[in-house]
MOPAC internal coordinates of N, CA, C and O (Angstrom, degrees):
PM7 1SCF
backbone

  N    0.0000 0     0.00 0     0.00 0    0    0    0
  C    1.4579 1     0.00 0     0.00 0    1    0    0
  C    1.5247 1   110.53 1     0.00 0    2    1    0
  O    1.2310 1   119.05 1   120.27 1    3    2    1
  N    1.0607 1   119.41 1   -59.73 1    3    2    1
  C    1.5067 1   128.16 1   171.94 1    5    3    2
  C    1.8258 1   106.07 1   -39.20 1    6    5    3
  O    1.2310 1   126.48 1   116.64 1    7    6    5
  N    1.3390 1   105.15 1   -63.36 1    7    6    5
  C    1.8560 1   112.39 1   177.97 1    9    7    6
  C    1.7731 1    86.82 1   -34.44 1   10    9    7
  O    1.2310 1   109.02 1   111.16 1   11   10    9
  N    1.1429 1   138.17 1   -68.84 1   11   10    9
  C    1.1695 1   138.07 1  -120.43 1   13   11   10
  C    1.6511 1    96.83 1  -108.91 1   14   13   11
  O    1.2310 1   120.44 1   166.39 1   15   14   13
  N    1.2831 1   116.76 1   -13.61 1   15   14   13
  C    2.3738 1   119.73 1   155.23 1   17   15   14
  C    1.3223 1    81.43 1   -72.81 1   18   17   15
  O    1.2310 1   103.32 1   115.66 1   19   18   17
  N    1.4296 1   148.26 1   -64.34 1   19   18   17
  C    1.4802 1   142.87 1  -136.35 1   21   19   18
  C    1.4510 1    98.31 1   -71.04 1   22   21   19
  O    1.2310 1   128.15 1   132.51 1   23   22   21
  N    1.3925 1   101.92 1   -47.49 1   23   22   21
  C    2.2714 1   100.98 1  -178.32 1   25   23   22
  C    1.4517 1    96.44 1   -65.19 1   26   25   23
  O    1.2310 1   112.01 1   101.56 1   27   26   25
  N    1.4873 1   132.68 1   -78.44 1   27   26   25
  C    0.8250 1   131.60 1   148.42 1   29   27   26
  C    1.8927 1   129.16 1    29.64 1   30   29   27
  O    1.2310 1   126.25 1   105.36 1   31   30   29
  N    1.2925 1   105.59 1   -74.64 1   31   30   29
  C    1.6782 1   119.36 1  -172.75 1   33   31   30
  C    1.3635 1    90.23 1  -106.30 1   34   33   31
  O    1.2310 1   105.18 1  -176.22 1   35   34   33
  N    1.3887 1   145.03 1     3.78 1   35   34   33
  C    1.1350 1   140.36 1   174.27 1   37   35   34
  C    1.7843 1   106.05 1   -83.61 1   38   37   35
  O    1.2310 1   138.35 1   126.45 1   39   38   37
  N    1.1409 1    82.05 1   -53.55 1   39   38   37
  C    2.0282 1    92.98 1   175.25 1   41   39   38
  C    1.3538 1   115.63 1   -78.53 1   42   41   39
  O    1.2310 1   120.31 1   146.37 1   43   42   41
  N    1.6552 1   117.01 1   -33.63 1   43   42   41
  C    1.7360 1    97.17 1   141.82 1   45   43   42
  C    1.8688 1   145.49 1   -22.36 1   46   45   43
  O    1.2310 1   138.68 1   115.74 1   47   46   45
  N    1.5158 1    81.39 1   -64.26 1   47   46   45
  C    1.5479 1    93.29 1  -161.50 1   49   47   46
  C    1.8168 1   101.91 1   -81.33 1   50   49   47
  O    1.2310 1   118.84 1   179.48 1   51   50   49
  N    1.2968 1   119.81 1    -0.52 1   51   50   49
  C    1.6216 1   104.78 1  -169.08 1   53   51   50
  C    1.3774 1    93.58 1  -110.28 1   54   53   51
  O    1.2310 1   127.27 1   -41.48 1   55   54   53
  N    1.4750 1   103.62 1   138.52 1   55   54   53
  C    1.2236 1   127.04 1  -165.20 1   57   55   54
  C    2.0752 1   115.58 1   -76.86 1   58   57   55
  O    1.2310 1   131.52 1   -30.68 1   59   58   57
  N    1.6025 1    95.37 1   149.32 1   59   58   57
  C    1.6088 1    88.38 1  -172.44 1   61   59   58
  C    1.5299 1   122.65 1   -57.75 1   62   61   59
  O    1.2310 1   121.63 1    -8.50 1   63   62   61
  N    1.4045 1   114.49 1   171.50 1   63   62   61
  C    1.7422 1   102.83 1   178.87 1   65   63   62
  C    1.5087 1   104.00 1   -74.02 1   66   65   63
  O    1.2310 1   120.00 1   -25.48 1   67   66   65
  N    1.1205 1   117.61 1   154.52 1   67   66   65
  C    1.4940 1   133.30 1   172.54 1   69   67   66
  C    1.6438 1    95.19 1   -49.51 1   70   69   67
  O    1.2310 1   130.06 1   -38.90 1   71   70   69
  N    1.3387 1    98.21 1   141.10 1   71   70   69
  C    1.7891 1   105.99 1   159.65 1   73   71   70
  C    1.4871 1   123.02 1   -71.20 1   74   73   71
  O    1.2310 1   117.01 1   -53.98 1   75   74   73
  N    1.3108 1   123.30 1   126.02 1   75   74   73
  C    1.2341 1   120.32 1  -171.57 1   77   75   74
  C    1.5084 1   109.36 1   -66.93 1   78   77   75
  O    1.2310 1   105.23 1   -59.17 1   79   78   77
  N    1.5104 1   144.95 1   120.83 1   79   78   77
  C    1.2272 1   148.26 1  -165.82 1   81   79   78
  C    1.5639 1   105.59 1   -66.00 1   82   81   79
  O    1.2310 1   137.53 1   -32.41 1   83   82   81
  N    1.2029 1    83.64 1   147.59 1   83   82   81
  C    1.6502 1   116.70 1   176.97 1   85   83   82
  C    1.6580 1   113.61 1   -68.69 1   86   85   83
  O    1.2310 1   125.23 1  -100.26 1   87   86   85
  N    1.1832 1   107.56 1    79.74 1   87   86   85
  C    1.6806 1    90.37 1  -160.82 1   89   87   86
  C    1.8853 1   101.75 1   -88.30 1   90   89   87
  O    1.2310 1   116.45 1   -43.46 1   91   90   89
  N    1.3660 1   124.35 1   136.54 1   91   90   89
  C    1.3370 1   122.61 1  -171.65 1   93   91   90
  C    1.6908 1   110.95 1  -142.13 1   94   93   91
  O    1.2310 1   126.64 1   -75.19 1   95   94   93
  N    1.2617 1   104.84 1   104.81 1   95   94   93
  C    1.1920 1   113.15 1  -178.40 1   97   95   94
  C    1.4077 1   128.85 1   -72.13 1   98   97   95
  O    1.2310 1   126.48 1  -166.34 1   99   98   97
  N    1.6170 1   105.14 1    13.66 1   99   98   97
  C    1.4778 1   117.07 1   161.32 1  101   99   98
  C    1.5607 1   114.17 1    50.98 1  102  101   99
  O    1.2310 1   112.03 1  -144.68 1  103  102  101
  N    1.5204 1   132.64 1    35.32 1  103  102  101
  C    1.3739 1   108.39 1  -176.87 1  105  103  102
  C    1.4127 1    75.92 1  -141.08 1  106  105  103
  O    1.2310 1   127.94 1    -1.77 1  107  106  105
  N    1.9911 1   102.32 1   178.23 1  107  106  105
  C    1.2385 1   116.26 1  -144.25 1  109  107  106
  C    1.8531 1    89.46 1  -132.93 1  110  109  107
  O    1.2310 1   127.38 1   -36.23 1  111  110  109
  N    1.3817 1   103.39 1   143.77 1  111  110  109
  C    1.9040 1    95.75 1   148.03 1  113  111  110
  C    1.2314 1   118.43 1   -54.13 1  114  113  111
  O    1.2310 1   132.86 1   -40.21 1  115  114  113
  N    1.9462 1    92.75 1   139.79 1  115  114  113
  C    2.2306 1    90.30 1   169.25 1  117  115  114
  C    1.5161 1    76.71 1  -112.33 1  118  117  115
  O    1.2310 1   134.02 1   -18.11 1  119  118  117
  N    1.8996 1    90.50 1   161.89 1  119  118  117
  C    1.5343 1   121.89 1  -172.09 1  121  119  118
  C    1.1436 1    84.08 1  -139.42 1  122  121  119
  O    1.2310 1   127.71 1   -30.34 1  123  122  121
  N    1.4670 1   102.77 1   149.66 1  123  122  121
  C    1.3661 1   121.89 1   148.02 1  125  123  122
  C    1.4295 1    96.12 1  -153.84 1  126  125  123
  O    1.2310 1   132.60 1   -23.07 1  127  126  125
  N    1.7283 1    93.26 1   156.93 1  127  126  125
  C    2.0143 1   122.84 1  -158.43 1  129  127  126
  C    1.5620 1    78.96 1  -128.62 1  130  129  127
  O    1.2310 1   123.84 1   -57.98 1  131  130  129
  N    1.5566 1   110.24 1   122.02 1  131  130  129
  C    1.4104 1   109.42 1   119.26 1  133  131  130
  C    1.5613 1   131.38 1  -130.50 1  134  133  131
  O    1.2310 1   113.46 1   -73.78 1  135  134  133
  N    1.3661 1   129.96 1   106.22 1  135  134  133
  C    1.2677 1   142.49 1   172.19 1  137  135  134
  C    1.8208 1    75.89 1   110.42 1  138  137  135
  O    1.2310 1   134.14 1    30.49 1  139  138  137
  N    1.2004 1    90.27 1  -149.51 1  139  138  137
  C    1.4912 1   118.29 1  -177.26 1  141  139  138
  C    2.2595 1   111.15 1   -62.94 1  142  141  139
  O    1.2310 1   124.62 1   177.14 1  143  142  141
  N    1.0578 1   108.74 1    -2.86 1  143  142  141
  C    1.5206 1   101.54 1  -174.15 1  145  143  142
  C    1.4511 1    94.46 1  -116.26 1  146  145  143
  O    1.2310 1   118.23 1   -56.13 1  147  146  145
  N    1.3399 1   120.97 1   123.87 1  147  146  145
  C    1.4700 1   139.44 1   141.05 1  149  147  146
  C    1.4411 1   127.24 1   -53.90 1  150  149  147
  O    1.2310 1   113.62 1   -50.39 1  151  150  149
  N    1.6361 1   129.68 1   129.61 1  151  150  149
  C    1.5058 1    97.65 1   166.04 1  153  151  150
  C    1.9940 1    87.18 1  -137.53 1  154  153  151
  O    1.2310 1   123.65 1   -51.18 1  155  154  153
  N    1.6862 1   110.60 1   128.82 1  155  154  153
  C    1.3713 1   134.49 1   168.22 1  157  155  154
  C    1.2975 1   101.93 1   -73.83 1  158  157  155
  O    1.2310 1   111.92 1   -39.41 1  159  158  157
  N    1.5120 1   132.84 1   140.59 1  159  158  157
  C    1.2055 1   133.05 1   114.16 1  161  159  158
  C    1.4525 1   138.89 1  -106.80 1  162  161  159
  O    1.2310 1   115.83 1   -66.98 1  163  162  161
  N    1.6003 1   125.53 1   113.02 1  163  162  161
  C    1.3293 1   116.24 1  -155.59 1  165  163  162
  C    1.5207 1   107.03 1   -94.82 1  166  165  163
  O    1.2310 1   124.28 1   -25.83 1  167  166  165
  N    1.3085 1   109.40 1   154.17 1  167  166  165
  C    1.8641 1   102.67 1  -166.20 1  169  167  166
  C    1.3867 1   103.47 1   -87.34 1  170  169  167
  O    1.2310 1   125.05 1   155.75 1  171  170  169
  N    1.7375 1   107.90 1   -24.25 1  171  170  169
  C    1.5259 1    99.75 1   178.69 1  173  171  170
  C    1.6831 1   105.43 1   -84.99 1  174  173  171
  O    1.2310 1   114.14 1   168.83 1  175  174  173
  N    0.9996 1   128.70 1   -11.17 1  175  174  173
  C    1.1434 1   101.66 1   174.55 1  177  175  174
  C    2.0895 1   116.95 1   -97.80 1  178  177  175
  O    1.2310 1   136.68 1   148.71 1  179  178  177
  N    0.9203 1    85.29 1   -31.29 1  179  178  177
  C    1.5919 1    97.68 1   158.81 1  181  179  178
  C    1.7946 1   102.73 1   -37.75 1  182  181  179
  O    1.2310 1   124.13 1    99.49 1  183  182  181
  N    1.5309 1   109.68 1   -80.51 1  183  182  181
  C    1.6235 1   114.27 1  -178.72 1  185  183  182
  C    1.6095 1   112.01 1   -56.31 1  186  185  183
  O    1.2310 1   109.02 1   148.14 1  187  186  185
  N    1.4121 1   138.16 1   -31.86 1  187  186  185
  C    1.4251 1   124.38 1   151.61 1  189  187  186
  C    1.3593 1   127.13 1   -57.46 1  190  189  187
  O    1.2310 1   121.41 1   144.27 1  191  190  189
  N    1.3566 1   114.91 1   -35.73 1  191  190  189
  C    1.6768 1   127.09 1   158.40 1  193  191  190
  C    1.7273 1    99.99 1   -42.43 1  194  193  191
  O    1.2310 1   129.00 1    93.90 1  195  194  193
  N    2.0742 1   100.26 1   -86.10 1  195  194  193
  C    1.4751 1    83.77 1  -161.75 1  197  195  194
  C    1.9557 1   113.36 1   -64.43 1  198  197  195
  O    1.2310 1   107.04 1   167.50 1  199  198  197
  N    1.4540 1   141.74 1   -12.50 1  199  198  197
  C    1.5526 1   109.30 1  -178.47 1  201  199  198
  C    1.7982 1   103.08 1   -76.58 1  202  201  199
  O    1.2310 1   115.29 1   163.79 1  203  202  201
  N    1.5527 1   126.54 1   -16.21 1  203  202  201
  C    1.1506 1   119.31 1  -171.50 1  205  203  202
  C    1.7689 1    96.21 1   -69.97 1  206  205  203
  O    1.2310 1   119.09 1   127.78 1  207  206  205
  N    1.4321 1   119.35 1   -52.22 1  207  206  205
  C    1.1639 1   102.15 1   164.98 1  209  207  206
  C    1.2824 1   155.21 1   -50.79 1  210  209  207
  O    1.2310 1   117.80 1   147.07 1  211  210  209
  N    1.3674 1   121.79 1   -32.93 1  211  210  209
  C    1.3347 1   135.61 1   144.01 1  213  211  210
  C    1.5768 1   126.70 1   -49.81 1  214  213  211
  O    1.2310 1   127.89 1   165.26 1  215  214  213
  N    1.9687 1   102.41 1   -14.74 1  215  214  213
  C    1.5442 1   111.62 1  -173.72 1  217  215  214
  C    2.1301 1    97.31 1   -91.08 1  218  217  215
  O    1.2310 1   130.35 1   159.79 1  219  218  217
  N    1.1613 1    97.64 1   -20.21 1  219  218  217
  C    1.6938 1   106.40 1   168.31 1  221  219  218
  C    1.3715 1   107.25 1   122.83 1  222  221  219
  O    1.2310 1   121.97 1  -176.82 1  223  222  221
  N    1.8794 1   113.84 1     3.18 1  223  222  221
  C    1.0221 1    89.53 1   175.44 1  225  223  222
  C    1.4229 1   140.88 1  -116.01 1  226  225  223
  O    1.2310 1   114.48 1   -24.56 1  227  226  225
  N    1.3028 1   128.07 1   155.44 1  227  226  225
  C    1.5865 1   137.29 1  -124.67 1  229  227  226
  C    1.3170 1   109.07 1    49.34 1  230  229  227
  O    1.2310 1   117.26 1  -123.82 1  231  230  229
  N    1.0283 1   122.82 1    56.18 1  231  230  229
  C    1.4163 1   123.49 1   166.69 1  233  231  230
  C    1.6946 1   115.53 1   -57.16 1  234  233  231
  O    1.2310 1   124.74 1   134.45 1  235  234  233
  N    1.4898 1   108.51 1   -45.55 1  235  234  233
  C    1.1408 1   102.26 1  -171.83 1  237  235  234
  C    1.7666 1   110.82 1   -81.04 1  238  237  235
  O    1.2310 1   107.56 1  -152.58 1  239  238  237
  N    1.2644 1   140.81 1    27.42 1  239  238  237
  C    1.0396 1   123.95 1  -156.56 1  241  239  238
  C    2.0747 1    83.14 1  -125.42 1  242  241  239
  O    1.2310 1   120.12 1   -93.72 1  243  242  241
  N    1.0324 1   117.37 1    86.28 1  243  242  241
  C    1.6315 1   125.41 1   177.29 1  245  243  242
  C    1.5739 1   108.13 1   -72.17 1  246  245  243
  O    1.2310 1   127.96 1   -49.83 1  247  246  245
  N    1.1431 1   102.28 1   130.17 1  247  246  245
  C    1.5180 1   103.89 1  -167.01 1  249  247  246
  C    1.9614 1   107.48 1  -148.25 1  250  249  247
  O    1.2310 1   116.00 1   -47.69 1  251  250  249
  N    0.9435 1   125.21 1   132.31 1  251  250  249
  C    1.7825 1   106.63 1  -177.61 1  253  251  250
  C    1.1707 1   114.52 1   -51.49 1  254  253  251
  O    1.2310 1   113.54 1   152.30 1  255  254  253
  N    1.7014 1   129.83 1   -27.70 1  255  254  253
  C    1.4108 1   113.28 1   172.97 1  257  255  254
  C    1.4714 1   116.14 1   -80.34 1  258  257  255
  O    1.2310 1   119.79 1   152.90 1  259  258  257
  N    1.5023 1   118.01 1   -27.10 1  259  258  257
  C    1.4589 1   117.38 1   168.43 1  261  259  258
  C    1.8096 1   123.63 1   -55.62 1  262  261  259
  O    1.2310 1   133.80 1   164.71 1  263  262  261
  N    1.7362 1    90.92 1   -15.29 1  263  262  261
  C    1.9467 1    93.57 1   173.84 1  265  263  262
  C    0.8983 1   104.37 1  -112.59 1  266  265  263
  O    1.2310 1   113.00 1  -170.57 1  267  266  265
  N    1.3692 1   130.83 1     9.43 1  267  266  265
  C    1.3142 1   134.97 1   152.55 1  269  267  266
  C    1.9149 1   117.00 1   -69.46 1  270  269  267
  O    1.2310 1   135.91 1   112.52 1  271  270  269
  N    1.1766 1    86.80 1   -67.48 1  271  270  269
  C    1.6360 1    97.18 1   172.69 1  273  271  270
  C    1.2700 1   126.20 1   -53.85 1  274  273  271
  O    1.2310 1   118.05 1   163.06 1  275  274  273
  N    1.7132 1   121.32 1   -16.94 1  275  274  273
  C    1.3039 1   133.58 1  -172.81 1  277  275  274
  C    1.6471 1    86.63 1   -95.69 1  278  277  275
  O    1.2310 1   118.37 1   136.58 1  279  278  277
  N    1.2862 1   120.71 1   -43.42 1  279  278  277
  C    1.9008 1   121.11 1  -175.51 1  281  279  278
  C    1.4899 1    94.38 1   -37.28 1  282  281  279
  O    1.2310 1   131.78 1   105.06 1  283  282  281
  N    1.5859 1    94.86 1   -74.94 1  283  282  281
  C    1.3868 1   117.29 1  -157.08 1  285  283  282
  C    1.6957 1   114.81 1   -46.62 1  286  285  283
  O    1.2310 1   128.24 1   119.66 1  287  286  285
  N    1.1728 1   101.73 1   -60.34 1  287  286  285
  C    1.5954 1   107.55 1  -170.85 1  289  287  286
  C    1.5694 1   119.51 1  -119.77 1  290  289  287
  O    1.2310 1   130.71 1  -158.45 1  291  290  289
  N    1.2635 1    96.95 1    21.55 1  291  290  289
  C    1.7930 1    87.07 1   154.01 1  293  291  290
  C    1.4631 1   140.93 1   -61.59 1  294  293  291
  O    1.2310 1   124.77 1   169.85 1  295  294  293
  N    1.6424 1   108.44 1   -10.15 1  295  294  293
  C    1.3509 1   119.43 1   174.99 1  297  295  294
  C    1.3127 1   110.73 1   -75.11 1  298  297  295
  O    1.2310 1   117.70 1   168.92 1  299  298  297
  N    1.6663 1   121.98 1   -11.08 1  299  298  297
  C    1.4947 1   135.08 1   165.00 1  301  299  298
  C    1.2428 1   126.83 1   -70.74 1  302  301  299
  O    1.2310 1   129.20 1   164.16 1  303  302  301
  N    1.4935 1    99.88 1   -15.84 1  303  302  301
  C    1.9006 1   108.47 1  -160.20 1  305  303  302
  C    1.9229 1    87.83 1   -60.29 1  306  305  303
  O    1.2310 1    62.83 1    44.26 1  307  306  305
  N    0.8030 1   177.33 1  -135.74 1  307  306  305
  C    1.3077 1   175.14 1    29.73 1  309  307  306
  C    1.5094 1   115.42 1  -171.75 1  310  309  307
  O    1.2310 1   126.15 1   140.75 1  311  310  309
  N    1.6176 1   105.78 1   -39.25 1  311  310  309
  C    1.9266 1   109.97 1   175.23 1  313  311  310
  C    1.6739 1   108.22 1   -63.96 1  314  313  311
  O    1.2310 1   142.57 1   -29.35 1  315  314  313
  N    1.6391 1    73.77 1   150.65 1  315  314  313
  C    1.9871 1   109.15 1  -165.07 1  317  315  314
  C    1.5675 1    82.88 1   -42.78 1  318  317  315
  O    1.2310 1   101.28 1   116.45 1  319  318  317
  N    1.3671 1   151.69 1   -63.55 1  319  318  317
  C    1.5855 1   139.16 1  -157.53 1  321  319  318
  C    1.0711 1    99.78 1   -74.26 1  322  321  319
  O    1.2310 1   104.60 1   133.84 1  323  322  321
  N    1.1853 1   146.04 1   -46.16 1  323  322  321
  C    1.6096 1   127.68 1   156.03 1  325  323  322
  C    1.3380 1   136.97 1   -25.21 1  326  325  323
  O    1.2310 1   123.45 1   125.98 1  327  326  325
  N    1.1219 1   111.00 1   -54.02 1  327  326  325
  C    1.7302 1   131.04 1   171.28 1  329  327  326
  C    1.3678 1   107.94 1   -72.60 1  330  329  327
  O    1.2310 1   115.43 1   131.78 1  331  330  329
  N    1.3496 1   126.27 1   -48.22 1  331  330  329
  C    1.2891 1   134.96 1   170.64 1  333  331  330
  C    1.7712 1   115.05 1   -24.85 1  334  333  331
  O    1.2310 1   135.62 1   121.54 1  335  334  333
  N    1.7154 1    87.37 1   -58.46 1  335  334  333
  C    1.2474 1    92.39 1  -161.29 1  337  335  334
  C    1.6896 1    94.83 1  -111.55 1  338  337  335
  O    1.2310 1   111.34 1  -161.37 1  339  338  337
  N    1.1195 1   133.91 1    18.63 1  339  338  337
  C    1.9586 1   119.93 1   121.67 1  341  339  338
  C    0.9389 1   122.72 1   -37.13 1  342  341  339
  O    1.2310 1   126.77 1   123.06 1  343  342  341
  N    1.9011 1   104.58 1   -56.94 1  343  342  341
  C    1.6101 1   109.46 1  -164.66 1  345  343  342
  C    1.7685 1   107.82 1   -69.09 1  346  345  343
  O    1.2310 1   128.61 1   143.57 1  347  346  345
  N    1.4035 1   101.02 1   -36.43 1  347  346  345
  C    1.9059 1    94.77 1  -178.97 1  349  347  346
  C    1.7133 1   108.83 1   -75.89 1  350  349  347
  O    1.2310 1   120.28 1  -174.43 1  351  350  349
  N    1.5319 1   117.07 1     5.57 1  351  350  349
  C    1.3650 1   116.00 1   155.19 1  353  351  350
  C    1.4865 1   123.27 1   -88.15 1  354  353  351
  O    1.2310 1   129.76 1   145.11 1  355  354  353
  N    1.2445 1    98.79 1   -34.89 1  355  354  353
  C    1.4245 1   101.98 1   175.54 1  357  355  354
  C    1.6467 1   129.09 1   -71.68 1  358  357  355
  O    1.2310 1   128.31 1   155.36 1  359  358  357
  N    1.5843 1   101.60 1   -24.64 1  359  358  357
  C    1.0097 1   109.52 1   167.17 1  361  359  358
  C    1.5417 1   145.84 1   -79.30 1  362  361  359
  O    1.2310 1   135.77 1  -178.71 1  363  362  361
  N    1.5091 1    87.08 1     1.29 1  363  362  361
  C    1.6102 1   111.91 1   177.40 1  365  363  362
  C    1.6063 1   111.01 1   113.02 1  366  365  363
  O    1.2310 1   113.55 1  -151.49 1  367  366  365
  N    1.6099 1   129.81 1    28.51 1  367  366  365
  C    1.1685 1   117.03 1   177.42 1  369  367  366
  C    1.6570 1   107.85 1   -70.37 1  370  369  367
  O    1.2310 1   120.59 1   -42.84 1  371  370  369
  N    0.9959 1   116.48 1   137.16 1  371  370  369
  C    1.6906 1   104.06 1   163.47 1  373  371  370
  C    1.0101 1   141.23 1   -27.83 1  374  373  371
  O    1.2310 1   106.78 1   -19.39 1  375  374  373
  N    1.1744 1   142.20 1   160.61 1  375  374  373
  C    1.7412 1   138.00 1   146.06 1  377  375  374
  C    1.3870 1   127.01 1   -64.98 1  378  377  375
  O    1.2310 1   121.19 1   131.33 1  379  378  377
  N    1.2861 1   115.33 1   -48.67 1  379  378  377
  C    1.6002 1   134.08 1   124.96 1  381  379  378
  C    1.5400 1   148.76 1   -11.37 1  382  381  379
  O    1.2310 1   124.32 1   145.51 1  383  382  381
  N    1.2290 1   109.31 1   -34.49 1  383  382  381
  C    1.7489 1   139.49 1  -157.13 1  385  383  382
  C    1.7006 1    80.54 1   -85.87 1  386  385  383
  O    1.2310 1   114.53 1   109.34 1  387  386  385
  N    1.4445 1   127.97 1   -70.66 1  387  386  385
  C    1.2089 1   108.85 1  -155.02 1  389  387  386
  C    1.3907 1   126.65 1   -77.10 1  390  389  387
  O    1.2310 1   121.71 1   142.11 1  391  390  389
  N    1.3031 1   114.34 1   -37.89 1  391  390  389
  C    1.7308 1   112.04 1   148.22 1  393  391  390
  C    1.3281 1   124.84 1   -20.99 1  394  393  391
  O    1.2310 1   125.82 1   143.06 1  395  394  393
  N    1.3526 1   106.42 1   -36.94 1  395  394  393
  C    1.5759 1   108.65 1  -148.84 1  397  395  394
  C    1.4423 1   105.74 1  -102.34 1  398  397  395
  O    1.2310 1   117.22 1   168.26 1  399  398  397
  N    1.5084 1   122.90 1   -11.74 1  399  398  397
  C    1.4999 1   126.43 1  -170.75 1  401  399  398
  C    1.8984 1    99.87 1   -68.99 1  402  401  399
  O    1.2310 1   135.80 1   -33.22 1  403  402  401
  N    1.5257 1    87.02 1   146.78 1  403  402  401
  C    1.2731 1   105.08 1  -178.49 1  405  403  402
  C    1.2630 1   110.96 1  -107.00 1  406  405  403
  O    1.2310 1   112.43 1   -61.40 1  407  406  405
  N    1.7289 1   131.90 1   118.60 1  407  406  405
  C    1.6717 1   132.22 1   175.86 1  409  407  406
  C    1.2031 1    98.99 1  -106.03 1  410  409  407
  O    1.2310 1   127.88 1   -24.80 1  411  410  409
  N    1.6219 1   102.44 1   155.20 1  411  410  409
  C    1.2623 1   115.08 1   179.43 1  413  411  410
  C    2.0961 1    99.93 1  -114.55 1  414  413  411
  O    1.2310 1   120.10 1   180.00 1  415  414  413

């Protein structure tokens, strides 16, 4: 009984895990209108675009901004969201899936 006040007041007294931070990259879509056609570009989806690309996927679809994005940030191919999202390729994410996400 005593072993089990000691587990007990042991898991009392130790403090919760830290909250994982709010990380916020503070930037906005640019728009531009001319006549009746809008065109958005969003930065978060742009940066899920390029680490999914660097993760291999659509690899095969070569495009000048795709050798652009490979110029620019191939020294990234190695960061934790890179690998991240190998493994959610490997695991069966779609080809499809990332096009298709909806941000608010």
């Amino acid at each position: 009984m005593s072993l089990l006040v000691l587990l007990f007041t042991y898991y009392l007294t130790q403090s919760p895990a830290p909250p994982k931070p709010d990380f916020q990259l503070n930037v906005s879509p640019i728009s531009e209108c001319s006549g009746n056609v809008c065109v958005e570009v969003n930065p978060y989806i742009e940066l899920t675009d390029v680490v999914f690309h660097l993760a291999g996927w659509n690899s095969g679809n070569v495009t000048p901004y795709s050798q652009e994005v490979e110029s620019y940030f191939s020294p990234y191919r190695n960061h934790r969201a890179v690998l991240l999202a190998k493994k959610a390729l490997r695991e069966g994410l779609e080809y499809d899936a990332i096009p298709s996400l909806r941000w608010s």
